[in-house]
C-alpha positions, 0 to 999 in steps of 0.5 A, spaced: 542 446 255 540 443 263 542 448 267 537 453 265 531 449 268 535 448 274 536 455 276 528 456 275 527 451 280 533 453 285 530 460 284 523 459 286 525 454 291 528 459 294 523 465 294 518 459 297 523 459 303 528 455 307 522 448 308 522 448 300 530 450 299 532 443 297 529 438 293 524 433 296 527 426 295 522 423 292 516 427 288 510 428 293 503 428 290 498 432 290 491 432 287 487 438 286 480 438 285 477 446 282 473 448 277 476 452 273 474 450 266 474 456 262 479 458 257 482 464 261 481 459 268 484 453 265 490 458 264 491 461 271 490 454 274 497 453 270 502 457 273 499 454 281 501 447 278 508 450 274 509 452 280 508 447 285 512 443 279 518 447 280 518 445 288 519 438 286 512 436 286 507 432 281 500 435 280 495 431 279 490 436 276 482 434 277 477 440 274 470 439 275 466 443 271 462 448 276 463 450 283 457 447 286 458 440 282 465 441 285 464 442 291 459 437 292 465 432 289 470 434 294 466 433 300 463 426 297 470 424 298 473 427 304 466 424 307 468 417 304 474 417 306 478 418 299 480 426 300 484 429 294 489 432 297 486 440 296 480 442 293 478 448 291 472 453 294 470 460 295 472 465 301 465 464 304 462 460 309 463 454 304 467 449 308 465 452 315 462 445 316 468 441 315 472 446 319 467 445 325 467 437 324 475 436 324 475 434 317 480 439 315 488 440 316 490 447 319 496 450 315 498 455 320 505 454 319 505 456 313 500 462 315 505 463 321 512 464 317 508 467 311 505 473 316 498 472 312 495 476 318 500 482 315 498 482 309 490 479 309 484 484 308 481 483 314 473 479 311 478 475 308 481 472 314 474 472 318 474 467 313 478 462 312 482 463 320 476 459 325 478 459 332 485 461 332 488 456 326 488 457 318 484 452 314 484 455 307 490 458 303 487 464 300 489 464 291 486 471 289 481 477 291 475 478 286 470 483 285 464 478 283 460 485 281 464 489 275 460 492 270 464 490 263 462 493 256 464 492 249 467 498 246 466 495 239 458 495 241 458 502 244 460 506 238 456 501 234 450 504 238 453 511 238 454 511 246 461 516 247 461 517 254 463 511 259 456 511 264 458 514 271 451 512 273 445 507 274 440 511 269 446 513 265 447 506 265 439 504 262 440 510 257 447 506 254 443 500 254 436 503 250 441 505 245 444 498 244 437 495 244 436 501 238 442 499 235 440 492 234 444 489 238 444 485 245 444 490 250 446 485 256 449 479 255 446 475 261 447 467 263 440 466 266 443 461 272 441 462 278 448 465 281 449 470 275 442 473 277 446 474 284 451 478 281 446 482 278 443 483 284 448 484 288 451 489 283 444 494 283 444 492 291 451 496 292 450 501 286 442 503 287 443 502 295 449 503 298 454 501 303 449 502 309 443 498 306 447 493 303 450 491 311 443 491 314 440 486 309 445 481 308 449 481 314 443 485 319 438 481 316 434 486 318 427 486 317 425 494 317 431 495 311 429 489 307 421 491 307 424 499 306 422 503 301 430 504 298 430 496 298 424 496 294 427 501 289 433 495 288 428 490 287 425 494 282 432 496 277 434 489 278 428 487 275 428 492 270 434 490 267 431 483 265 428 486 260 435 487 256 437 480 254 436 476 249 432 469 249 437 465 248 439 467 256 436 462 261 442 457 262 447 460 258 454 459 261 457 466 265 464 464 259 459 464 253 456 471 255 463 474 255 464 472 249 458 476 246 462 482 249 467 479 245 465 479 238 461 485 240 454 483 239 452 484 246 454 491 250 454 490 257 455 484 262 455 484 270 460 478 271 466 478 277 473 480 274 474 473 272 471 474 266 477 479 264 481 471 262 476 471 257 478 478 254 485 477 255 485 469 252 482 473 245 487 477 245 483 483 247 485 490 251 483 492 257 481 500 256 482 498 249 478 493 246 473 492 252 471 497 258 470 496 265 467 499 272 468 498 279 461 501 280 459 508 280 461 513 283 469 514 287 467 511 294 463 505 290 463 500 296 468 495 293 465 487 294 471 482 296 470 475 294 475 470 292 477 462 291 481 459 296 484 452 297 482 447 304 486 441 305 482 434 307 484 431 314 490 425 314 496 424 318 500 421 312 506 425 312 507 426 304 501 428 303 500 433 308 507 435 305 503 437 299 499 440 303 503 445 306 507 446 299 501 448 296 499 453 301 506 456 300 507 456 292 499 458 291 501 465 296 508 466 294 509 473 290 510 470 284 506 466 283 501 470 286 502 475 279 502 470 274 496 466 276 492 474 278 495 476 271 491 470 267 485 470 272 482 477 272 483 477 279 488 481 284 493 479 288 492 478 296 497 481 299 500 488 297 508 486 297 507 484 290 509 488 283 503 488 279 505 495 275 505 491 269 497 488 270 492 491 267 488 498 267 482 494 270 487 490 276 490 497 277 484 500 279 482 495 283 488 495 287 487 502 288 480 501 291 483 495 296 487 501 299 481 504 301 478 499 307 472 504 308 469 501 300 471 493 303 465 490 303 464 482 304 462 477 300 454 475 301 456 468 302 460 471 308 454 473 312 449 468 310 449 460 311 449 456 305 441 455 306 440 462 307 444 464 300 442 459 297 433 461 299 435 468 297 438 465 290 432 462 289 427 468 290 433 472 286 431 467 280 425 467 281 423 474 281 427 474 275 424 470 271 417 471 274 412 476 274 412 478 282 409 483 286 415 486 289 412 487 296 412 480 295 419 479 294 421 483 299 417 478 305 419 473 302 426 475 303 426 477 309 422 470 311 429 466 308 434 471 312 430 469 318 436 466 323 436 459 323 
């Protein structure tokens, strides 16, 4: 009855390659500071750990509530001289610091022997290669502005036909209103009021506008009149939640999908680990679109993980194990099939994820709908004034023209 468990782990280390084909003579360690707290997260984190397990490894699990709270733990700690041994950010300019401080440990010959640079989109590895050398181990790609509805609450508001449109999508949410219910699930924090607004960016305004906003900064495209009408259907949808939205964890939004009591969340594709820890469907029990129209640009997001300085040679074994398991193929579908993300690179089998995964890896085939991530563009400071005005816009009775200045004065070059 032993030897099953053992051909497991022999199996795995030798789809992990010739550095991680024996096992280590005494368990290496590694602590592992995230943020993924849900119930669908909480999952997904699992099978990273199974999975280093199997190597031989012992994974010391440190889950902090929160990205920013997160973040700011881990960089306390690298900076005091009591790094874990990975941490976890996002595919942004996050950990751009620590890079240029020489705090991080390269993993480029994972990187190397892996061929990351084969299989990688491209705004992906801008990020996480700096200078010549990998400094994060990319986990999954998300699409932080999926558009996600219930059907439950759809045919309870006589709604029959998907939105294929931003005014369809008003319609939807009037009947929903009409029909009693909670017609946008929203938790009013300020990065959920982002994903907001960067769904109505890339729907309302497109490809070319969003570019010359966040990556161009541009003057002229931020006061235009097309930047204008984003402001305005942002602002607009705000009249569709409930009172119970100012500071409602994004899980607990989903979860009024869920039970259908509300009809529609703008919320990355993590919030699929939800409906899938409920027990709910795809196509089935809940809907979801990418955008609107056929060549909808396509936001890539994502986590990833950095590994603090030190020049002991155990942990830096950790470090490189991680890297390793964490972008191997299988580990890689396990973990994206309980996240609600889409594996990052493509020699993988995901014929049997779900129709939402489906499409976006269809999408990722498409180079031309690639759009990164505003953090890719904006400083921390910068995304993090946006962000601000974003929320208080949101929440407040602001002239638009107002908003617009006040953008461009916080996407000025610093």
């Amino acid at each position: 009855m032993r030897t099953l468990p053992l051909l497991v782990s022999t199996l795995t280390l030798a789809l992990l390659g010739p550095a991680f084909a024996q096992a280590p003579a005494a368990p290496y360690k590694a602590e592992v500071i995230h943020w993924w707290t849900s119930g669908g997260e909480s999952a997904a984190v699992k099978t990273l750990a199974d999975a280093y397990r199997a190597t031989g490894g012992v994974w010391v699990d440190n889950a902090v509530a929160l990205g920013e709270q997160a973040r700011s733990v881990a960089i306390n700690r690298i900076v005091g001289g009591n790094p874990p041994t990975a941490a976890q950010f996002n595919t942004s300019k996050q950990f751009l610091d620590l890079v240029e401080q020489g705090m991080l440990n390269p993993i480029d010959d994972v990187a190397t022997r892996e061929g990351w640079d084969k299989f990688l989109p491209e705004t992906v590895l801008n990020v996480i290669r700096v200078k010549g050398h990998y400094y994060a181990a990319p986990v999954n790609i998300h699409m932080p502005a999926w558009i996600w509805y219930s059907k439950a609450a759809f045919k309870k508001a006589g709604i029959t036909n998907e939105p294929k449109s931003m005014d369809e999508l008003f319609a939807a949410l009037d009947k929903l209103k009409a029909a009693g219910l909670v017609p946008l699930a929203h938790g009013g924090q300020s990065w959920q009021d982002n994903i907001v607004f960067t769904a109505v960016l890339i729907n309302v305004g497109g490809r070319e506008l969003y570019l010359k906003v966040l990556r161009d900064r541009d003057a002229k495209a931020i006061q235009s009149d097309a930047f204008k009408n984003v402001l305005t259907t942002y602002k607009r949808l705000q009249s569709y939640v409930d009172k119970g939205s100012p500071g409602r964890n994004w899980n607990d939004a989903t979860a009024m999908l869920i039970t259908g009591k509300a009809g529609v969340q703008f919320m990355g594709d993590w919030a699929k680990g939800e409906f899938s820890q409920a027990g709910q469907t795809a196509g089935k029990d809940f809907g979801c679109l990418p955008g609107f129209g056929a060549n909808s640009p396509y936001v890539i997001q994502g986590d990833v993980f950095v590994f603090p300085k030190t020049k002991d040679p155990a942990a830096i074994k950790a470090q490189n194990a991680i890297a390793a398991v964490i972008t191997a193929p299988s580990t890689q579908v396990a973990f994206n099939s309980k996240k609600g993300s889409i594996p990052i690179r493509t020699d993988v089998d995901a014929s049997k994820m779900d129709v939402c995964a489906q499409q976006g890896l269809a999408i990722m085939k498409d180079k031309s709908r690639h759009l990164g991530n505003g953090e890719i563009y904006l400083s921390p400071d910068q995304n993090g004034a946006l962000s601000d005005i974003l929320t208080a816009y949101w929440n407040r009775n602001t002239p638009v023209e107002k908003v617009q200045k006040d953008i461009v004065n916080a996407l000025k070059v610093r």
